[in-house]
C-alpha positions as a Markdown table, in Angstrom:
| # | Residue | x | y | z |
|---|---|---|---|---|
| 1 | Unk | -11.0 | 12.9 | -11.0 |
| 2 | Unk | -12.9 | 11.0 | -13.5 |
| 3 | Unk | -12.1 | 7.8 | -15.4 |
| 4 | Unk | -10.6 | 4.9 | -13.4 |
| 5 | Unk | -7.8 | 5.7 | -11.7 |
| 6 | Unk | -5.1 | 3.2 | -10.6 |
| 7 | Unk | -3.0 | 3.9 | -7.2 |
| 8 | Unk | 0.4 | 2.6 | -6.7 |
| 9 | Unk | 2.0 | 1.4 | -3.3 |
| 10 | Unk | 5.3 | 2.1 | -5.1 |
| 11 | Unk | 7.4 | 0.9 | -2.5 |
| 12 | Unk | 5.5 | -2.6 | -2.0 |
| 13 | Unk | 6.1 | -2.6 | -5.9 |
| 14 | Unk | 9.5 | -1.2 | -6.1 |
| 15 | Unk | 11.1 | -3.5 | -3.1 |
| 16 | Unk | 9.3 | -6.6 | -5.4 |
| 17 | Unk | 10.7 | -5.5 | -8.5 |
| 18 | Unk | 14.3 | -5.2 | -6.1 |
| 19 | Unk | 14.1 | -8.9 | -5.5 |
| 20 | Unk | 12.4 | -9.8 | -8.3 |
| 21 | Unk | 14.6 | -8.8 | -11.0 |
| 22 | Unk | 18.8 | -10.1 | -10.7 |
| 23 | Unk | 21.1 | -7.8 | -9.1 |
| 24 | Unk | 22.9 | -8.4 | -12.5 |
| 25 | Unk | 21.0 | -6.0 | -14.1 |
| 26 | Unk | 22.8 | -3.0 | -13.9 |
| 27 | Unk | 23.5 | 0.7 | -15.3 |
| 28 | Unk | 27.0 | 1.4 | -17.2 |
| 29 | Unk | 28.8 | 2.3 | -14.5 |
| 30 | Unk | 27.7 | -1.0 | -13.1 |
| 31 | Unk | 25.3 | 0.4 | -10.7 |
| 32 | Unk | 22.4 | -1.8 | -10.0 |
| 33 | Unk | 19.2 | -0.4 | -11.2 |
| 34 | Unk | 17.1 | -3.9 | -11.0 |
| 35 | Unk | 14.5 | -2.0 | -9.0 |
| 36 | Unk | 14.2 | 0.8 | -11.5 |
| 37 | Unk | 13.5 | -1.7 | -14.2 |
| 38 | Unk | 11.5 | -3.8 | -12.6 |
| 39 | Unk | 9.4 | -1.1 | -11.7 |
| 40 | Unk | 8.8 | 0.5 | -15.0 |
| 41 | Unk | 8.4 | -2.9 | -16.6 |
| 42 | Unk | 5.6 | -3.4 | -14.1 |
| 43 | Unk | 3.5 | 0.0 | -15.1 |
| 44 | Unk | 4.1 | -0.5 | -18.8 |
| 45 | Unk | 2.3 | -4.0 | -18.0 |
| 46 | Unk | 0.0 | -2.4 | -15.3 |
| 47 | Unk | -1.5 | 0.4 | -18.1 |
| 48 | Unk | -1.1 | -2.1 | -20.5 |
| 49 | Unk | -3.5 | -4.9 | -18.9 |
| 50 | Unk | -6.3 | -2.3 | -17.0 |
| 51 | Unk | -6.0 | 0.9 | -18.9 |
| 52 | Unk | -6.3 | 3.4 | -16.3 |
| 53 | Unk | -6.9 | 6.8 | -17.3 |
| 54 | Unk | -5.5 | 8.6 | -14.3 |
| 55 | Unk | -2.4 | 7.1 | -11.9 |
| 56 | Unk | -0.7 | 7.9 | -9.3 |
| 57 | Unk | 2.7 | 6.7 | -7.8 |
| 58 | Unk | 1.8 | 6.8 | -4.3 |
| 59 | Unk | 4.7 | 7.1 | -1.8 |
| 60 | Unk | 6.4 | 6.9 | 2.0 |
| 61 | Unk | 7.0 | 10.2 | 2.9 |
| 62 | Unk | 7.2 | 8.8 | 6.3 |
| 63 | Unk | 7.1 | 4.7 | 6.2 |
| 64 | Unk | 6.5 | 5.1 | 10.9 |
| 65 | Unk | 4.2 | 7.9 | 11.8 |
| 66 | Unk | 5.1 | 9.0 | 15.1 |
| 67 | Unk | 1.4 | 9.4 | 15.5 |
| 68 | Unk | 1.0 | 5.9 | 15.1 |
| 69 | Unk | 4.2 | 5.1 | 17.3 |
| 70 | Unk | 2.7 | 6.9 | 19.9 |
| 71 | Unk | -0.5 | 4.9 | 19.8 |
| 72 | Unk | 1.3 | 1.6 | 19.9 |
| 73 | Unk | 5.0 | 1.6 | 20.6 |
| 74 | Unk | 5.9 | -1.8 | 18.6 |
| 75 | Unk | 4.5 | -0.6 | 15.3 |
| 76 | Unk | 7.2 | -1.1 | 12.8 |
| 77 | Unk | 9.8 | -1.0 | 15.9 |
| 78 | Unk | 11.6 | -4.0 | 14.3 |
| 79 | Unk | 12.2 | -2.6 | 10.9 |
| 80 | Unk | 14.1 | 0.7 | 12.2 |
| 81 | Unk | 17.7 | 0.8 | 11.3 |
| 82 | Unk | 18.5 | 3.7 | 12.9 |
| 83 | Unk | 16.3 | 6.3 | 14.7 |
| 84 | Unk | 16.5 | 10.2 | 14.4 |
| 85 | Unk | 15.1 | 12.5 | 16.5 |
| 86 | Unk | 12.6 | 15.0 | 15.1 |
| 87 | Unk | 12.8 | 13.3 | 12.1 |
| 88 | Unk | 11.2 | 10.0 | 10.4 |
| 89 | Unk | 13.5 | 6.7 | 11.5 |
| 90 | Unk | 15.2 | 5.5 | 8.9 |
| 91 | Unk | 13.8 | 2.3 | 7.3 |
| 92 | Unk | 15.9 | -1.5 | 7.1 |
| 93 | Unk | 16.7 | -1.7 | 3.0 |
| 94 | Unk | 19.1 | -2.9 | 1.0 |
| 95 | Unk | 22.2 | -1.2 | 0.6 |
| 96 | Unk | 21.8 | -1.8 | -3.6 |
| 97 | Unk | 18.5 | -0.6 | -3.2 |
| 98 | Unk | 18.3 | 2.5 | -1.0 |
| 99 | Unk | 20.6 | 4.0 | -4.2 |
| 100 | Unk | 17.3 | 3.6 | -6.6 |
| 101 | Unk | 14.8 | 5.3 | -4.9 |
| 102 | Unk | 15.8 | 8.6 | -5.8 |
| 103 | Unk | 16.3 | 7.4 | -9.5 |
| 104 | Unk | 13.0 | 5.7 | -9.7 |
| 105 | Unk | 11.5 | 9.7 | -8.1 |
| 106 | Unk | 13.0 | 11.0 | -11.2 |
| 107 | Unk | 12.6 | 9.3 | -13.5 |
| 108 | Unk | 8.3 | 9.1 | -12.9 |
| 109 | Unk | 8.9 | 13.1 | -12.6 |
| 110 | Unk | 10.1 | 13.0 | -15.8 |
| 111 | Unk | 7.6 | 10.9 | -18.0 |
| 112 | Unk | 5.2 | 13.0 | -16.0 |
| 113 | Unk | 3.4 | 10.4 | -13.8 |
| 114 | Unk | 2.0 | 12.1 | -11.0 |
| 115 | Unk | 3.9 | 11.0 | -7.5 |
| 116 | Unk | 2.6 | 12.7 | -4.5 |
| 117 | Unk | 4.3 | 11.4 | -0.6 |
| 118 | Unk | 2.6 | 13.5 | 2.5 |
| 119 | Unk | 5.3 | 14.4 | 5.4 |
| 120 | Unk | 4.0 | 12.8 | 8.5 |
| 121 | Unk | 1.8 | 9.6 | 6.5 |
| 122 | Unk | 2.3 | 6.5 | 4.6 |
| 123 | Unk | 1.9 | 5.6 | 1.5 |
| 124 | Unk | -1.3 | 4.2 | 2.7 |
| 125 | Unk | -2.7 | 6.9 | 3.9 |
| 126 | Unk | -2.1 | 8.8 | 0.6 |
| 127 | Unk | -4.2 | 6.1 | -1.3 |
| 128 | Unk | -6.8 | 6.0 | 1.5 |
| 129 | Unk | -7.0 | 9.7 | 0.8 |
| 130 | Unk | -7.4 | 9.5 | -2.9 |
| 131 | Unk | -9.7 | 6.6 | -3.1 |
| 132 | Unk | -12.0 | 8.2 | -1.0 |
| 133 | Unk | -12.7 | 11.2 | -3.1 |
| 134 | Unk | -12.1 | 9.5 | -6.5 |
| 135 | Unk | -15.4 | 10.0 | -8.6 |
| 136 | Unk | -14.7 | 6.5 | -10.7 |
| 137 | Unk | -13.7 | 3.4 | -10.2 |
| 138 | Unk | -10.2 | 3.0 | -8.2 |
| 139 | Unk | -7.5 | 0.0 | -8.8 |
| 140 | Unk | -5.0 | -0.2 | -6.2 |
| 141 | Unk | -2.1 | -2.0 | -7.2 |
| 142 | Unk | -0.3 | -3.0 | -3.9 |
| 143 | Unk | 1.8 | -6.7 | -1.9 |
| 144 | Unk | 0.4 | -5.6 | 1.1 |
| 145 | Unk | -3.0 | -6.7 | 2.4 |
| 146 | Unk | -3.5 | -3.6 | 5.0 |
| 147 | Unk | -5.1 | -2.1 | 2.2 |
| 148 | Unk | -8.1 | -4.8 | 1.5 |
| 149 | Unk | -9.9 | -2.7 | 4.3 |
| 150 | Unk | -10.5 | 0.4 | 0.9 |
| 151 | Unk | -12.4 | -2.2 | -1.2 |
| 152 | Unk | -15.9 | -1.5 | -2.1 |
| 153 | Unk | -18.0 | -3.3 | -5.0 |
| 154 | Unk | -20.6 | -0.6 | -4.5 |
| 155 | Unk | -17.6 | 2.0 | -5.6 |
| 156 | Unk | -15.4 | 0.1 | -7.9 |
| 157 | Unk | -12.8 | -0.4 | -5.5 |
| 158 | Unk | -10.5 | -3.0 | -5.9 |
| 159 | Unk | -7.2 | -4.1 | -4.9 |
| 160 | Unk | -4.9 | -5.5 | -7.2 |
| 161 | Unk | -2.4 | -8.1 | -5.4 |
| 162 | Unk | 0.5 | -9.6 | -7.1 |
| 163 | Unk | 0.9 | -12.8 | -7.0 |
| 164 | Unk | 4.3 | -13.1 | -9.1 |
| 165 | Unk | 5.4 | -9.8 | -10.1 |
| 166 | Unk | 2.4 | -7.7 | -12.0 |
| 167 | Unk | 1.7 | -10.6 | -15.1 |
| 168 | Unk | 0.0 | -12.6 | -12.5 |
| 169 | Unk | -2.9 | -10.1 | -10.1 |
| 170 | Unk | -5.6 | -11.1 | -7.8 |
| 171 | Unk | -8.6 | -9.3 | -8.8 |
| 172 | Unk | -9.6 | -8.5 | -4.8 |
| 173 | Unk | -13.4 | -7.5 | -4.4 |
| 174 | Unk | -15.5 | -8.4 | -1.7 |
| 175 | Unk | -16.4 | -11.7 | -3.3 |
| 176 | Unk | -12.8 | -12.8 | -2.8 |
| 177 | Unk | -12.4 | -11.3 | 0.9 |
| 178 | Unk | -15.2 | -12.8 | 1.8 |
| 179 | Unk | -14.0 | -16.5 | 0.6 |
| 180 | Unk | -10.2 | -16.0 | 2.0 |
| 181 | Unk | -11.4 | -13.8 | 5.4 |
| 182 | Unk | -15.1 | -14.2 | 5.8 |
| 183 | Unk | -15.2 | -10.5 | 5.7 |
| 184 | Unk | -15.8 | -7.3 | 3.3 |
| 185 | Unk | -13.6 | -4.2 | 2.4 |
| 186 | Unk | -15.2 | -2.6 | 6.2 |
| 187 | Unk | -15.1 | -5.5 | 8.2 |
| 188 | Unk | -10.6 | -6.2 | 6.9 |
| 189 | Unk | -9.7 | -3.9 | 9.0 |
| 190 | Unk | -11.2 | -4.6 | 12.2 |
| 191 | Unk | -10.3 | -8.7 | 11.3 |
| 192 | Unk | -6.4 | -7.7 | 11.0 |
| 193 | Unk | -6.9 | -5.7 | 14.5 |
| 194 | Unk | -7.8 | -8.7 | 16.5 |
| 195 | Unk | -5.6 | -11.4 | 14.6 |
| 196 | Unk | -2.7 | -8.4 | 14.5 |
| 197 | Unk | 0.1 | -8.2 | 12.2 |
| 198 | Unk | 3.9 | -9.2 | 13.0 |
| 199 | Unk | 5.0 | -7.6 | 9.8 |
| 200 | Unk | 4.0 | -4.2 | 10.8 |
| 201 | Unk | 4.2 | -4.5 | 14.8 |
| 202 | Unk | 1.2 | -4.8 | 16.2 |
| 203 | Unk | 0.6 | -7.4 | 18.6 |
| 204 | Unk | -3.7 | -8.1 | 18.2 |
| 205 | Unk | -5.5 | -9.7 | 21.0 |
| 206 | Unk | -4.3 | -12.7 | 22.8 |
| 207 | Unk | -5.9 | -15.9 | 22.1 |
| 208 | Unk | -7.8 | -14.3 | 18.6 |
| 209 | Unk | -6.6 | -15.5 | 15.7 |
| 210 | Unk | -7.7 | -14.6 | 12.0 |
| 211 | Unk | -10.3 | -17.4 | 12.0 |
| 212 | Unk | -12.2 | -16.9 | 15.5 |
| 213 | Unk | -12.1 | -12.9 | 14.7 |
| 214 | Unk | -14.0 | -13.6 | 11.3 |
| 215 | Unk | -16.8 | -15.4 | 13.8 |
| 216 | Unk | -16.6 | -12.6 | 15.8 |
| 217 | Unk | -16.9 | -10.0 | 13.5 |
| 218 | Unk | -19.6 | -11.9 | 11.5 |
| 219 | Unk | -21.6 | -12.9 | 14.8 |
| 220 | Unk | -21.7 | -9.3 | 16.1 |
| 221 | Unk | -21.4 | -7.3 | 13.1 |
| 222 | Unk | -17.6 | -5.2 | 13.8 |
| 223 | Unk | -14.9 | -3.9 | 16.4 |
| 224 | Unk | -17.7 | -2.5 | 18.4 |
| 225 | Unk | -20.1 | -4.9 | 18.7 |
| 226 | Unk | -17.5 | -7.2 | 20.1 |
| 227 | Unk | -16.5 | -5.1 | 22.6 |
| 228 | Unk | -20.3 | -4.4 | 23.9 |
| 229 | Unk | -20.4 | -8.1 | 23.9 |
| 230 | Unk | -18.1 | -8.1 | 26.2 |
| 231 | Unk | -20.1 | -6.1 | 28.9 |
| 232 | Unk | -23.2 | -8.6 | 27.8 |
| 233 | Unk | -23.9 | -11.7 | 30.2 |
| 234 | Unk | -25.6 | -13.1 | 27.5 |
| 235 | Unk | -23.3 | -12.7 | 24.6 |
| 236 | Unk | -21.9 | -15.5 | 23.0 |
| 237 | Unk | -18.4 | -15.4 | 23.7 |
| 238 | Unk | -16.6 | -18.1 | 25.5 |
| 239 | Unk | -15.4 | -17.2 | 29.1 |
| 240 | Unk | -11.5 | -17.5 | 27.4 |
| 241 | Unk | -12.7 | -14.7 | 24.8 |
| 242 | Unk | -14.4 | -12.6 | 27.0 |
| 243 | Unk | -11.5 | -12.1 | 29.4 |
| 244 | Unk | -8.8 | -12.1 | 26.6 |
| 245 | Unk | -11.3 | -8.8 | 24.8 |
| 246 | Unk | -11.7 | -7.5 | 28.5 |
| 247 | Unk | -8.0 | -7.8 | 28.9 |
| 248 | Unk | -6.8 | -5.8 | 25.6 |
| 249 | Unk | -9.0 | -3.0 | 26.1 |
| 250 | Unk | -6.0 | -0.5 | 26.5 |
| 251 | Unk | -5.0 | -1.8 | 22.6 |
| 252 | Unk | -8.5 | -1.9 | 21.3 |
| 253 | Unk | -8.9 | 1.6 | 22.2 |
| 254 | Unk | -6.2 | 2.9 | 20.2 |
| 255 | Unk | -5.4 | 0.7 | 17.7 |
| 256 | Unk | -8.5 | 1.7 | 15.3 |
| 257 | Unk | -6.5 | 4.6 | 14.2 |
| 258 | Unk | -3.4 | 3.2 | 14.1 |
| 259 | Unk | -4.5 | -0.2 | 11.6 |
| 260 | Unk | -7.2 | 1.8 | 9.5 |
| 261 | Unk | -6.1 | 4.2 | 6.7 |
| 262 | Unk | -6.2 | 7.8 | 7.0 |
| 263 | Unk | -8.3 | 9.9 | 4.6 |
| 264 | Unk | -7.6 | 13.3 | 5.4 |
| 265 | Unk | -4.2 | 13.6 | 3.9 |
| 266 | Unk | -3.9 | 16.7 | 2.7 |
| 267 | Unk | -3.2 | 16.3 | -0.7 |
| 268 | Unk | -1.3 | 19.0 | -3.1 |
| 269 | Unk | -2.9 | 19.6 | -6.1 |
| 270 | Unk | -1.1 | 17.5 | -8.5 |
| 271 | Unk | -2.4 | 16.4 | -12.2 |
| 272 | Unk | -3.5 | 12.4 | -12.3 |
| 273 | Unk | -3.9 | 11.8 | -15.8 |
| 274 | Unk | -1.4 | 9.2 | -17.3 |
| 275 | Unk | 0.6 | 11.3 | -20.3 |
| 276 | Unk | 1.0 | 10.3 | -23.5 |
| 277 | Unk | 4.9 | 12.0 | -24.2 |
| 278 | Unk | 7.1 | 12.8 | -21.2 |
| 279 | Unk | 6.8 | 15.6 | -19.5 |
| 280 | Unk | 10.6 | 16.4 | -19.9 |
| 281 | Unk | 11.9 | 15.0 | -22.1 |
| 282 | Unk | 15.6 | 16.2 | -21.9 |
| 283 | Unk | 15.7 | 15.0 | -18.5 |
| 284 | Unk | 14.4 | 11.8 | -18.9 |
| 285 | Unk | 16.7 | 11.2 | -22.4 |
| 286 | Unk | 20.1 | 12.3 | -19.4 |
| 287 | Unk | 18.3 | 9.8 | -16.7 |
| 288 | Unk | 17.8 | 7.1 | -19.3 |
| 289 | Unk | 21.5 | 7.3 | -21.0 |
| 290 | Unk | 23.4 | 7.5 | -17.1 |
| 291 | Unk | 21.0 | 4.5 | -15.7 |
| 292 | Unk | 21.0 | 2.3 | -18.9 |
| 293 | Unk | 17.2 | 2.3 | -18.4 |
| 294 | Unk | 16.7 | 0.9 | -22.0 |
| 295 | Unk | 13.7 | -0.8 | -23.2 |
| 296 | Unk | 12.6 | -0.5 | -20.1 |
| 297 | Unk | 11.6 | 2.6 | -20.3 |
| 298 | Unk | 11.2 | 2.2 | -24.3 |
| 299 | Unk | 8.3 | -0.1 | -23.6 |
| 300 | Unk | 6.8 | 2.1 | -20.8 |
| 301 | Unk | 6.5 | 4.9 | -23.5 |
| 302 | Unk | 5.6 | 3.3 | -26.5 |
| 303 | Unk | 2.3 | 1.8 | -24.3 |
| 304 | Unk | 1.7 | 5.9 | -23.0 |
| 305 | Unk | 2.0 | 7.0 | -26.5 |
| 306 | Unk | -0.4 | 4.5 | -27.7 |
| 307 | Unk | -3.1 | 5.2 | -25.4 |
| 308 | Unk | -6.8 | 6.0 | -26.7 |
């Protein structure tokens, strides 16, 4: 891969562009499609702004690893809906927009925008994958800070957060983890770890919040220097800290693999350039009469079309 390449958490984006964009807006048959919309209006304004060369609609082939569920139980736990066995638990959404998921898949088929999902990892995971043998620069466009931990100046990493929609990004490089968290792209992983994360289930360590982890992490260096500090007499760790670290041990231990993204995914060979016509464009004329996708997906690929 070669040229920047820009990595989408499509369904942080696609569940923004849900509540986003009114429920009024809807196909012929009166279906909502807000989400579909949305979505393309945010990757007509996403090439339009950064000009990747190269993207990639990353997606949830599996939103709960059991993998991870078997490291720590509560991960996700409250978001389940229903469970299945030998199969992924289905995910709490919407009722108007569990419908436009499989519209959104094929419609991005169609224009030809690569869209690669892993069984058995998150979306995450697939990005952690990519970024990690990306040759360029990397922009990862994504609401959900778990994946601050893949930013690297020295690479041209950076995550792009939305702040409302996609018009209005923060630019995250280490600069700006380092004012908000007192930490760099390594060191946001180990921070969420001890301070933990309700959204996503996982409980951190007693009595550490996101401030006293950040004077951990920066007074002895990351996850395992803590925990050697621990054994240390002479640390500097108060005798509240020392016990609360001592105490989560059995967490500490596993929760590494559970907070930090994989990069091992095996991907399938898939083509990452952006395209300048749709790949079919039959299908995508059938998808855009039937959904009312309009200039939408006008805009979307009159900006592909005009790319250098």
């Amino acid at each position: 891969m070669t040229g920047r390449l820009m990595l989408l958490d499509t369904a942080s984006l696609y569940f923004r562009a849900y509540f986003g964009v009114p429920d009024s807006v809807k196909a012929p048959d009166g279906t909502p499609v807000n989400a579909v919309r949305g979505l393309l209006d945010f990757i007509d304004r996403l090439v339009r702004d950064h000009r990747p060369q190269q993207l990639v609609a990353c997606m949830d082939a599996d939103w709960r690893p059991q993998w991870r569920v078997d490291l720590i139980p509560t991960y996700k736990a409250h978001r389940v809906a229903e469970e299945h066995e030998g199969a992924p638990d289905e995910e709490q959404v919407p009722d108007t927009l569990l419908p436009q998921v499989p519209v959104i898949e094929d419609v991005l088929d169609a224009i030809g925008i690569a869209r690669v999902g892993v069984a058995g990892y998150e979306a995450d995971d697939v990005i952690g994958t990519f970024t990690g043998r990306a040759a360029g620069p990397v922009d990862i466009v994504t609401g959900d800070r778990d994946l601050y931990q893949l930013v690297d100046d020295a690479r041209g990493i950076r995550v792009l957060y939305p702040l409302k929609g996609v018009g209005t990004l923060q630019l995250t490089d280490e600069a700006v983890l380092r004012e908000k968290y007192g930490v760099d792209g390594r060191g946001y992983a180990d921070l969420a770890l001890l301070r933990g994360d309700p959204s996503d289930g996982l409980p951190g360590v007693a009595g550490i919040g996101e401030k006293t982890a950040a004077r951990l992490l920066a007074e002895f260096g990351d996850l395992a220097g803590i925990m050697t500090a621990v054994d240390d007499p002479r640390a500097r760790l108060t005798p509240s800290q020392r016990r609360r670290l001592d105490e989560a041990r059995p967490y500490v231990a596993v929760a590494p693999k559970v907070v930090r993204v994989a990069d091992d995914v095996p991907l399938p060979d898939v083509d990452t350039a952006l395209p300048h016509a749709p790949r079919d464009p039959a299908a995508l004329e059938r998808l855009a009469a039937r959904w009312g996708l309009g200039g939408s997906l006008q805009r979307l690929l009159s900006t592909l079309a005009e790319r250098p």
